[in-house]
C-alpha positions as CSV (number, residue, x, y, z in Angstrom):
1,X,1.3,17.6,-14.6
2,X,4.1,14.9,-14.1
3,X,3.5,11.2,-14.5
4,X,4.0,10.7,-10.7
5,X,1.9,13.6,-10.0
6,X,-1.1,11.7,-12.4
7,X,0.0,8.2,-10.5
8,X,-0.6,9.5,-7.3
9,X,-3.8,11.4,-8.0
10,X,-5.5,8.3,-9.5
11,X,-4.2,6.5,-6.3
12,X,-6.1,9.0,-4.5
13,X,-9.2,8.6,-6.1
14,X,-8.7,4.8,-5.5
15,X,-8.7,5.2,-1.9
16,X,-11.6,7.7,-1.9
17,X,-13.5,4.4,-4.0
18,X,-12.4,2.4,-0.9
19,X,-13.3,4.8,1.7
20,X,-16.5,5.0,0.0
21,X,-17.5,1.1,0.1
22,X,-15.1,0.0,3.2
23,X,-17.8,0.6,5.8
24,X,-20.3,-1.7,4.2
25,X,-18.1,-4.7,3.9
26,X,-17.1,-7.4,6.3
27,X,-14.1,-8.8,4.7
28,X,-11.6,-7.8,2.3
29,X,-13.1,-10.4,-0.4
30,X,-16.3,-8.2,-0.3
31,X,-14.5,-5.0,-0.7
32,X,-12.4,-6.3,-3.7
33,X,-15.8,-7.4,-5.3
34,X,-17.4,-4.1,-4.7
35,X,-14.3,-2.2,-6.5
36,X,-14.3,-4.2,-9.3
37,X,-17.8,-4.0,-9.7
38,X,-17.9,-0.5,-9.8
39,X,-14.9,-0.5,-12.1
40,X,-12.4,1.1,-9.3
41,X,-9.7,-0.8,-10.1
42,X,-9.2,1.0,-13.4
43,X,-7.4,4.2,-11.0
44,X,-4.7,2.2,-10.2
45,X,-4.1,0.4,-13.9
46,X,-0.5,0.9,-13.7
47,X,0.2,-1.3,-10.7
48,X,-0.7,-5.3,-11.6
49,X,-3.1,-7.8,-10.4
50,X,-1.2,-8.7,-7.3
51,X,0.0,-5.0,-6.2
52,X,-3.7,-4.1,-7.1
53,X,-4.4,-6.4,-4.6
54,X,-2.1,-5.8,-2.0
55,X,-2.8,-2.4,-2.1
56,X,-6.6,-3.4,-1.1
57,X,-5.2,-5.5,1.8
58,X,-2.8,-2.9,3.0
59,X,-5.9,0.1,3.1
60,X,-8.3,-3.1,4.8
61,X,-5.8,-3.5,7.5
62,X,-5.1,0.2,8.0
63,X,-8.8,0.5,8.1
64,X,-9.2,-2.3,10.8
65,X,-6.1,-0.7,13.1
66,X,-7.8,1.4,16.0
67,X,-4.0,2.3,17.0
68,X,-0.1,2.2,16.8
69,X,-0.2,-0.4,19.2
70,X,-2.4,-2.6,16.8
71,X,-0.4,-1.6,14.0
72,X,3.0,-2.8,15.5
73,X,1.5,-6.1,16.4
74,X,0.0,-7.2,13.4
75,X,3.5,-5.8,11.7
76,X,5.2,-8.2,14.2
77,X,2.4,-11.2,12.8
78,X,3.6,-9.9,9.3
79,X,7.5,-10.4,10.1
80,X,6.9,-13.5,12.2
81,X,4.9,-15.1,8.7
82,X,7.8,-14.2,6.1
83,X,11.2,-14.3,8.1
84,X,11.4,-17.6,8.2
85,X,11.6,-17.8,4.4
86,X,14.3,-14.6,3.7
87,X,18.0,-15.4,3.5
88,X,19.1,-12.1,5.4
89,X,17.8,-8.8,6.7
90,X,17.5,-7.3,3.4
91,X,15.5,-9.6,1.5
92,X,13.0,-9.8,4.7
93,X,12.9,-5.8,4.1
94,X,12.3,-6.1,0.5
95,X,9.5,-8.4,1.2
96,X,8.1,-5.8,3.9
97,X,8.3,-2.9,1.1
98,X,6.6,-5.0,-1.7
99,X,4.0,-6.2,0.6
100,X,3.2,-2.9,2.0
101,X,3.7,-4.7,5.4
102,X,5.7,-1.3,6.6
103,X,2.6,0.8,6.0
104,X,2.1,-0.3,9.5
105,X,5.0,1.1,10.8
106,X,4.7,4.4,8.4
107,X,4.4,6.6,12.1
108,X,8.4,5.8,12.4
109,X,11.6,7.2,11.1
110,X,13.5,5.2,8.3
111,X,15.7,4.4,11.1
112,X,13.2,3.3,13.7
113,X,11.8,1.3,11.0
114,X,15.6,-0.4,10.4
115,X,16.3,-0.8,14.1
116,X,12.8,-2.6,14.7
117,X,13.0,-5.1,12.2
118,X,16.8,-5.8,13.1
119,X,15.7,-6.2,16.3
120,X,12.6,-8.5,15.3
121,X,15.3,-10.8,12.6
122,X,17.3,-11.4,15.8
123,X,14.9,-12.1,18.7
124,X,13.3,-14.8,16.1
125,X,16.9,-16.3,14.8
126,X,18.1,-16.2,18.7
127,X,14.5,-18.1,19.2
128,X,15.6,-21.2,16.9
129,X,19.0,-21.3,18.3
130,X,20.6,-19.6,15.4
131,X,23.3,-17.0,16.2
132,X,23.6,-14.3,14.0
């Protein structure tokens, strides 16, 4: 077994802990307590605090999304939150990726993906009078 094979079954059994405990909490807070109380966390070791916690947040919101509709809109929140503070298209990306923000576009192509958030960067830069 391959060290990505072993990565992404202990990432599995993560997200059966959360599955397991999601339904009885009523905010993300609660659900990260009731992980590391049961000493869930140790399954995904190999990521750090923050990822650790992002990849909470990320399986919360999926949780909480009752469609692609949803999803798309709190994606646009997500944009709306960090675009201000990128330099260009590619470092708004980035932030997406290491956010896990695109999880909540994960239904499209690569290129739908692209096209949307090119299309997002300019309606908000068009918005504050910038041209680009």
């Amino acid at each position: 077994m391959g060290m990505s094979s072993y990565v992404m079954d202990c990432e599995d059994q993560f997200i059966n802990s959360v599955n397991l405990r999601i339904d009885q909490c009523s905010t993300v807070g609660e659900l990260v307590n009731a992980l590391t109380r049961d000493n869930c966390f140790a399954d995904i070791a190999h990521m750090d605090a923050v990822e650790q916690l992002e990849f909470v947040e990320a399986l919360w919101i999926d949780s909480q999304i009752e469609s692609m509709d949803d999803a798309e809109e709190l994606f646009c929140e997500r944009v709306n939150e960090r675009i201000g503070e990128c330099e260009d298209i590619g470092e708004l990306l980035e932030t997406l990726e290491k956010d896990h923000s695109m999880l909540l576009i994960s239904h499209m192509t690569d290129s739908e993906k692209l096209e949307f958030v090119e299309e997002l960067w300019n309606d908000f830069w068009s918005d504050h009078g910038v041209h680009v």
